[in-house]
C-alpha positions as CSV (number, residue, x, y, z in Angstrom):
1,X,12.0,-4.1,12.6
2,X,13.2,-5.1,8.9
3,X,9.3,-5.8,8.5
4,X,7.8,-2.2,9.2
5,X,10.4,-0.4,6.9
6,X,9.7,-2.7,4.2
7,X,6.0,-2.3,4.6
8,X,6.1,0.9,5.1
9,X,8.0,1.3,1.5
10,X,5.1,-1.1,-0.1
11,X,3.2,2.2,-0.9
12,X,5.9,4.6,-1.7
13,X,6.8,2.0,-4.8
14,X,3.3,1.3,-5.7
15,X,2.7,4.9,-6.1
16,X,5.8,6.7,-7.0
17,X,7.9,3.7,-8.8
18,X,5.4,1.4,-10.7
19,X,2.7,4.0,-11.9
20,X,5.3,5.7,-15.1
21,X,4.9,2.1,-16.2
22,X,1.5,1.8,-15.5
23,X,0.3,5.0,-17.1
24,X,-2.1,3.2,-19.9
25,X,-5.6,4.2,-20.4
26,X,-5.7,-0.2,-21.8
27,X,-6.6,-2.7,-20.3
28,X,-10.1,-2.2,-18.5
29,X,-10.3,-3.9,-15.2
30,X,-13.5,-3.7,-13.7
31,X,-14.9,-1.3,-16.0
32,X,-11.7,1.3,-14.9
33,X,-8.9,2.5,-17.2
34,X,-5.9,0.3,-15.7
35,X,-4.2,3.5,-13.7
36,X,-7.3,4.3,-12.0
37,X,-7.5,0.9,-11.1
38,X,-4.0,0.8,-10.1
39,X,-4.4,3.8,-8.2
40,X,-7.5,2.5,-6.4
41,X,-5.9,-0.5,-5.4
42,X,-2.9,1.3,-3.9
43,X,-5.0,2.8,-1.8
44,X,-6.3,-0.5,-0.3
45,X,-3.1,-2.1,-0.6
46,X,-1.6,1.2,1.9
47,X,-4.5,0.6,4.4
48,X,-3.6,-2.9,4.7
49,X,0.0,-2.1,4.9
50,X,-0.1,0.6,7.4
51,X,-2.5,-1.1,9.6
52,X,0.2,-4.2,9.8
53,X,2.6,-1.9,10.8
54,X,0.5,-0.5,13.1
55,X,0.1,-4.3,14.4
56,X,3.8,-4.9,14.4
57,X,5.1,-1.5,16.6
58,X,6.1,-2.6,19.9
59,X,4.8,0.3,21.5
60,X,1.2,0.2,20.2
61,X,1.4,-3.9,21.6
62,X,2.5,-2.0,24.7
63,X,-0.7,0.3,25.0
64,X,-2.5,-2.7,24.6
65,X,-1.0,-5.0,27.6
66,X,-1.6,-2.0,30.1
């Protein structure tokens, strides 16, 4: 149960708590000024976290069994 919060809270702090710190136009990664790219991979990093906790609800395993 621990698991979901904590992924679920993955994004929040990606988003909301890192980016003040991240908020430089330097370094480029791939070509990107580092909070774009920072932004971009939040967004992959919130798919992958919101599809495990999709994975780990009990009642989505349930749907599944029927």
């Amino acid at each position: 149960m621990w698991l979901r919060f904590i992924l679920a809270a993955v994004p929040f702090v990606l988003i909301l708590g890192v980016v003040p710190w991240a908020n430089r136009v330097e370094p480029y990664v791939l070509g990107l000024p580092f909070l774009l790219f920072w932004l971009s991979l939040s967004i992959v990093v919130t798919s992958v976290c919101m599809a495990a906790v999709y994975r780990l609800d009990p009642a989505n395993r349930q749907e599944a069994d029927q």
